[in-house]
N, C-alpha and C positions, 0 to 999 in steps of 0.2 A: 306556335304563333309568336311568342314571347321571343323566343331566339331570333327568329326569322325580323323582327320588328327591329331589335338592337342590331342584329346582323346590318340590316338596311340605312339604320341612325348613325350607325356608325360611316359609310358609305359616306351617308349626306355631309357631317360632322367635318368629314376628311376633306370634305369638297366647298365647304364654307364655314369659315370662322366663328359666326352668328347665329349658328345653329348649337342650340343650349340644351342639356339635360338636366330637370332638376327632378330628382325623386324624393320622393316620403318613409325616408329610411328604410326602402324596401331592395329586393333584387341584389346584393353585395357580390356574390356569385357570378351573375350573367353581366353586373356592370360593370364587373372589374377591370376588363379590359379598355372600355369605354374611359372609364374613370382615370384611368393609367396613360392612353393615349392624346387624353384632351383632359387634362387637369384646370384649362381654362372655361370648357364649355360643359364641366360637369359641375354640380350642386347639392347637396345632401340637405335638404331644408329640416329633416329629424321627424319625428310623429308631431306634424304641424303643418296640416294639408290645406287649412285656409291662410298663412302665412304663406305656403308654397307658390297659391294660387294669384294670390297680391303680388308676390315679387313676381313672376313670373309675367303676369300684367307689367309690371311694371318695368321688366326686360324688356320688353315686346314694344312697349312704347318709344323704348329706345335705340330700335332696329331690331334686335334679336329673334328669332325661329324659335322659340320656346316650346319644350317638351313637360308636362306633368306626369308621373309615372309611381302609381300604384296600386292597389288590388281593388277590385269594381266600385264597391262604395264608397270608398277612403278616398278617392281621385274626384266623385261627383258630390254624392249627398251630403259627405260632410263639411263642405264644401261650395256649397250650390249657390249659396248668397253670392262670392264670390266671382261665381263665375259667370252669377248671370250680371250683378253691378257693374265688376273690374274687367271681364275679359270681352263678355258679348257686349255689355253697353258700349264697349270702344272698339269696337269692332278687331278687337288684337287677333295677331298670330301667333296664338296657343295652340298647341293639341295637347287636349286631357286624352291619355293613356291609361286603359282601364285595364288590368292585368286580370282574368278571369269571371269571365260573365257567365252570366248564368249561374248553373249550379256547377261550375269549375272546382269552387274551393266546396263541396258538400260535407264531408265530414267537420266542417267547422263552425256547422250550421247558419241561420238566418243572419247574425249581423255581417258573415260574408256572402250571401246568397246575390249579385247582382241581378236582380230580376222587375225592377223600375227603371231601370235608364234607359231604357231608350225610348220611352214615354216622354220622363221629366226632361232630359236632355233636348228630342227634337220640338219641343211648345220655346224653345229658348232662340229668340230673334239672332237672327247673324248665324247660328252652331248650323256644322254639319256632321249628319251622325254615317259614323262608318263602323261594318261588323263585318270584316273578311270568316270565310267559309274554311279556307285552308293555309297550310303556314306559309307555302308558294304565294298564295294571294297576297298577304299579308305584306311582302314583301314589297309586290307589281304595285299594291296601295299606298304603302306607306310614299314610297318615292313619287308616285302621283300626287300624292295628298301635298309633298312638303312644293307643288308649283302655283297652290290655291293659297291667297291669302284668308286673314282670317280664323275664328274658331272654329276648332273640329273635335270632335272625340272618335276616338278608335276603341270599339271595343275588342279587346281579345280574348279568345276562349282557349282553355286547354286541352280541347278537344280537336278532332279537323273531321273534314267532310271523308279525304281517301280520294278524290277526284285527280288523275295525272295534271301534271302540269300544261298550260296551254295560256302560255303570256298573253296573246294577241288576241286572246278573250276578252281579258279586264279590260273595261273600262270605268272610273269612277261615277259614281250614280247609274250607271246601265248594268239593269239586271242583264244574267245568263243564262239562256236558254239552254237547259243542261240535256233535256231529251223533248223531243217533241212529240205532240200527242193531240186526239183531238176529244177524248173522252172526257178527262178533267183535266184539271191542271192544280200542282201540289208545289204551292211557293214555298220558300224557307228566306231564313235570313241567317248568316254564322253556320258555323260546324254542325248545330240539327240537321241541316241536310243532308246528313248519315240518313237522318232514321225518314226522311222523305226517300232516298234512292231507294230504301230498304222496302219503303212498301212498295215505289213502282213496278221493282223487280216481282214483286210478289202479282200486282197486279196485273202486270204483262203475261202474265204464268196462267193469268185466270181469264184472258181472253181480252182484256182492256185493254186503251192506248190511253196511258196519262202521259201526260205533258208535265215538267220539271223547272220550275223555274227558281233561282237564285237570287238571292239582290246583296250588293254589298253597300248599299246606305239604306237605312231609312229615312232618309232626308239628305239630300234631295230625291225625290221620290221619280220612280220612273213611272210616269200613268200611262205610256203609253201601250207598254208590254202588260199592264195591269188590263186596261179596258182593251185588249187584242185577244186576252186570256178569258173576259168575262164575255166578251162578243164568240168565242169561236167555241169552247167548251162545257159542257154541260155542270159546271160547278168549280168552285173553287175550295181550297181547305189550304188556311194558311197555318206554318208550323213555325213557333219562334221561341226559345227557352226564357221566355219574358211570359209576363203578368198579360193574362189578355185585355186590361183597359188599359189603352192610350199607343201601344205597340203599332208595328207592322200591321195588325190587323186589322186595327183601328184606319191608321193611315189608307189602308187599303179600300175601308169601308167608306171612306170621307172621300176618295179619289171618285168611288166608284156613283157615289150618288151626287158628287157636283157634278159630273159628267151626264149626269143620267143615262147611263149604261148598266143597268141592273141585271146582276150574274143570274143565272137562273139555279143555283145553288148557293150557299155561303157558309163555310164552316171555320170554327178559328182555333186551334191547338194550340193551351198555352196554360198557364200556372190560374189558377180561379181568384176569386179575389179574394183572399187569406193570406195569410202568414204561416208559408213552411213550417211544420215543424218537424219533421222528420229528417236523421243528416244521415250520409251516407254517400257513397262515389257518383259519380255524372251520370253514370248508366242505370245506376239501380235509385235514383231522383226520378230519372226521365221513366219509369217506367210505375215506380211510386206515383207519380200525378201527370201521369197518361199523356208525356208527352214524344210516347216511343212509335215505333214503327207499326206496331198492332192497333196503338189506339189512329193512328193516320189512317189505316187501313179500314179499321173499321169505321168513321168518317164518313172516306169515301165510296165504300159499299154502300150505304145508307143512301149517296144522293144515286148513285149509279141503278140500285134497286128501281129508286124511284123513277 
């Protein structure tokens, strides 16, 4: 997704002046080329992510498309004052660039684990939060994103879903209906939607029709696919590599009961409310705190039994 994102920044970059990168001394590597072809619209702010986050405000204010870019935490939390005083109070056009959400970076445990933002990020007036699924999406989003003024965050993951590509799917804030079903329906949000195709497939095998759905914002929220999905299927089981308070699941739950459309199931796959402490790769995280394809599966047996 990281490639895919500079691949696309670079695109914009080339096609206006006032589209700006500034990073958190991170990425030298993937930015180099960036950095070489637009020596005017690149930034190296150093390890000084609320410094990064003021200038970059402060670009913005003066026309600029400003980019912030570094690893999940480092780009929000430490940070956060910042972004909600300098960028969302003035409604700028920033996008904070989250290079690895979730448990992307696991071996280097909890103070890289991005597993709050998309909590703390969507309660933040003005922000919109975005979590492409695959490194294709990524792309279709990024160039969407840069025609919305305004703040946004992209979270990227180093994972991907494996879905072919299919442009004329995306569309920003409208979820994807990846399979249709009328038994349950198993939303995701970002690259987990591996380990959601993973149980449908398994659940299609066992005589069920689940339904598949995708979102690449948590905000702005799509209610209408949410309450279409709690009207027509017998439960719901959201799956997001985030913390279950305040996520997608949350948002999901607040959609569904201002609406008063009550799922006749609701389940929510997600990190408990602790602090990590085990490190280790993406896969074997997701399977440490159950947020893999057996524990979806077992979820949705549970309401389907029922």
């Amino acid at each position: 997704m990281r490639d895919s994102f500079i691949k696309a920044l670079t695109q914009l970059a080339a096609a206006d002046p006032m589209v700006t990168l500034i990073t958190g001394d991170l990425g030298f590597g993937v930015l180099t080329d960036f950095a070489k072809r637009f020596p005017n619209q690149f930034i190296n702010a150093g390890v000084a992510e609320q410094h990064m986050t003021g200038l970059a405000c402060g670009m913005a204010l003066e026309g600029h498309k400003v980019y912030t870019y570094s690893i999940g935490n480092f780009t929000t939390l430490r940070c956060l004052e910042q972004i909600r005083n300098d960028v969302c109070y003035h409604n700028c056009d920033v996008t904070v660039v989250s290079v690895g959400g979730g448990f992307s970076y696991g071996q280097l445990g909890v103070s890289h684990f991005a597993t709050e933002d998309l909590a703390i990020l969507r309660t933040l007036p003005n922000m919109k939060v975005v979590a492409p699924s695959d490194p294709w999406e990524t792309s279709i989003l990024t160039h969407q994103m840069a025609e919305l003024n305004g703040p946004k965050y992209l979270r990227l993951d180093k994972g991907k879903a494996g879905l072919p590509e299919d442009p004329n799917s995306v569309q920003f804030g409208k979820a994807r209906t990846i399979r249709e079903g009328k038994d349950i329906t198993l939303i995701a949000i970002g690259a987990i939607l591996s380990e959601a195709l993973s149980a449908a497939t398994t659940l299609e095998l066992e005589g069920f029709d689940p339904r598949v759905v995708v979102f690449n914002t948590a905000k702005p929220l799509d209610q209408d696919t949410i309450l279409k999905a709690a009207r027509e299927t017998k439960g719901i089981v959201i799956v997001e590599e985030h913390i279950k308070i305040g996520g997608l699941a949350s948002a999901i739950a607040e959609c569904c009961m201002t609406n008063e459309v009550h799922p006749k199931a609701f389940r929510s796959i997600g990190v408990e409310d602790s602090f990590p402490t085990i490190v280790g790769d993406q896969d074997y995280l997701r399977k440490v705190y159950k947020l893999d394809a057996k524990s979806i599966l077992e979820a949705a047996r549970e309401i389907l039994k029922n």
